[in-house]
N, C-alpha and C positions, 0 to 999 in steps of 0.2 A: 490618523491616530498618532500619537504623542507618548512615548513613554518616559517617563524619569526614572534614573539607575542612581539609587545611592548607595555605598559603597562603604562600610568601616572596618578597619582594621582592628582586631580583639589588640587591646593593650596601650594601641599608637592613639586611639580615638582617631583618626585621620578618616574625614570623608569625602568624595565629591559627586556631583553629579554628573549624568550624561541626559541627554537629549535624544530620542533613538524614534525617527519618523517610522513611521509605517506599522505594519503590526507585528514586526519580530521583536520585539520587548522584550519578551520570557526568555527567548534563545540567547536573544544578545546578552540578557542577565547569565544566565548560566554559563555562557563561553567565556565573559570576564570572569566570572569568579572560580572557574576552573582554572584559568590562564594565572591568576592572581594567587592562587592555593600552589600552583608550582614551584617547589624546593627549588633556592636558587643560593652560592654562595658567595660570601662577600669575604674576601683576607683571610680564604681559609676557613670561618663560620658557617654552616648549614642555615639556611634561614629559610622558615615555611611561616605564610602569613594564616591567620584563621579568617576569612571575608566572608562580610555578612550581603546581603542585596536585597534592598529594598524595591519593589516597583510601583508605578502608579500609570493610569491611563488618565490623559487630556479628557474634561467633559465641555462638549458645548458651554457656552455662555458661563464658566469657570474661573475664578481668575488663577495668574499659575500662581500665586504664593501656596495655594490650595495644594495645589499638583506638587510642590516641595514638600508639603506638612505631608501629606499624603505617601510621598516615599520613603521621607524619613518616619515617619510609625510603620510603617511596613518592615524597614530595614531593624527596626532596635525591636520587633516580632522576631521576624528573621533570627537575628543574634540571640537574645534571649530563651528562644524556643529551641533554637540551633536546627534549623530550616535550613541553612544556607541561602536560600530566597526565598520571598514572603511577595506576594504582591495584594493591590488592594485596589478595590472593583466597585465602590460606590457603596457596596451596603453590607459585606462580606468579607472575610478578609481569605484570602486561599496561598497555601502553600507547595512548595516539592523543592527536593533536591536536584 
């Protein structure tokens, strides 16, 4: 199993993906985007990002541009909905903080 993490920062639009074999997807989504919500300071500034995470699981005989569209509508669910992550399953789309 194959997941994709995509990843946007509220304001920056800045996204990227990850590639995350096996089946911790969900975990790996959630410990980035914990790790990425951590207050950090720059020159004195407090900065806290708001990240959203999209996920998608690899299907047999799929091709991956599929598995990108697939995380990116999951991720702008995510943000939109303010899920924190969204992930999306072929026919469903399910979420949790």
């Amino acid at each position: 199993m194959i997941a994709l993490v995509t990843k946007s920062v509220t304001n920056c639009g800045d996204e990227f993906g990850a590639l995350i074999a096996g089946a911790e997807g969900y975990e790996v989504a959630r410990a980035l985007r914990a790790t990425l919500s951590y207050p950090f300071e720059i020159a004195g500034e407090q900065i806290q990002l708001d990240v959203s995470v999209g996920i998608a699981l690899s299907e047999p005989n799929s091709p991956g541009v599929n598995l990108l569209r697939r995380a990116d509508e999951a991720m702008y669910r995510a943000k939109r909905e303010r899920l924190g992550v969204a992930s999306w399953d072929g026919s469903i789309m399910s979420s949790g903080r």
